[in-house]
C-alpha positions in Angstrom: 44.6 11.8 -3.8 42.1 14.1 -5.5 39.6 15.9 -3.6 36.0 17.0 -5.1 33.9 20.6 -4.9 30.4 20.0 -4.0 27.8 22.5 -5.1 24.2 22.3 -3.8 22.3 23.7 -6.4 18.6 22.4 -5.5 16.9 23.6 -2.6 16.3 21.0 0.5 12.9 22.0 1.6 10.7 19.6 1.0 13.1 16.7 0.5 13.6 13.2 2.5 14.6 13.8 6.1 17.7 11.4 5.3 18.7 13.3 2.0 18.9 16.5 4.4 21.2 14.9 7.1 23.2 13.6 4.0 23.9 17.4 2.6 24.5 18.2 6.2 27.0 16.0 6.7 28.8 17.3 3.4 28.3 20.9 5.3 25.8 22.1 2.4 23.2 24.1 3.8 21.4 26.4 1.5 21.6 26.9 -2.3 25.4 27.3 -3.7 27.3 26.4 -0.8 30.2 24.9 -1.9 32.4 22.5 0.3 35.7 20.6 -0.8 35.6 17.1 0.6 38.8 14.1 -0.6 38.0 11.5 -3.1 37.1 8.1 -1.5 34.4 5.4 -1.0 32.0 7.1 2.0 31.7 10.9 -0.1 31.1 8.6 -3.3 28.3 7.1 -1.5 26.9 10.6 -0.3 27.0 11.7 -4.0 25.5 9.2 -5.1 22.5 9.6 -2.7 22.0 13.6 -3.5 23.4 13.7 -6.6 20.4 14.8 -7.8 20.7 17.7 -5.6 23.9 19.1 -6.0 26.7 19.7 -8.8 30.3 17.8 -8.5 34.0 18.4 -10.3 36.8 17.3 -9.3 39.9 19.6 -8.2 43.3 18.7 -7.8 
C-alpha cells in the first residue's frame, strides 16, 4: 500500500467552515504543513474536497 504527502499550500482563512475541518482532519494547519496519510478511499475523498488547497505526491 502506498501512502501520500499532503502539502497545504493555500491559506484557510476565509474558506468554508467544512473545507477547514477537512484540512484538520488531514492535521494541516497553516501554510506548508506536510502530513503523510495511506492511499485509500476516505483520504481520496478529503483530496478531492481541498484539493484545491493543498499539493499531493505520492511516496512509497
Amino acid at each position: 500500500m502506498n501512502n501520500i504527502k499532503i502539502t497545504l499550500k493555500k491559506s484557510l482563512n476565509g474558506r468554508n467552515a467544512k473545507h477547514i475541518a477537512t484540512a484538520h482532519a488531514l492535521g494541516l494547519r497553516r501554510i506548508g504543513d506536510v502530513t503523510v496519510q495511506p492511499e485509500n478511499p476516505s483520504t481520496a475523498g478529503k483530496i478531492a474536497k481541498i484539493g484545491y488547497l493543498i499539493e499531493v505526491e505520492v511516496v512509497k
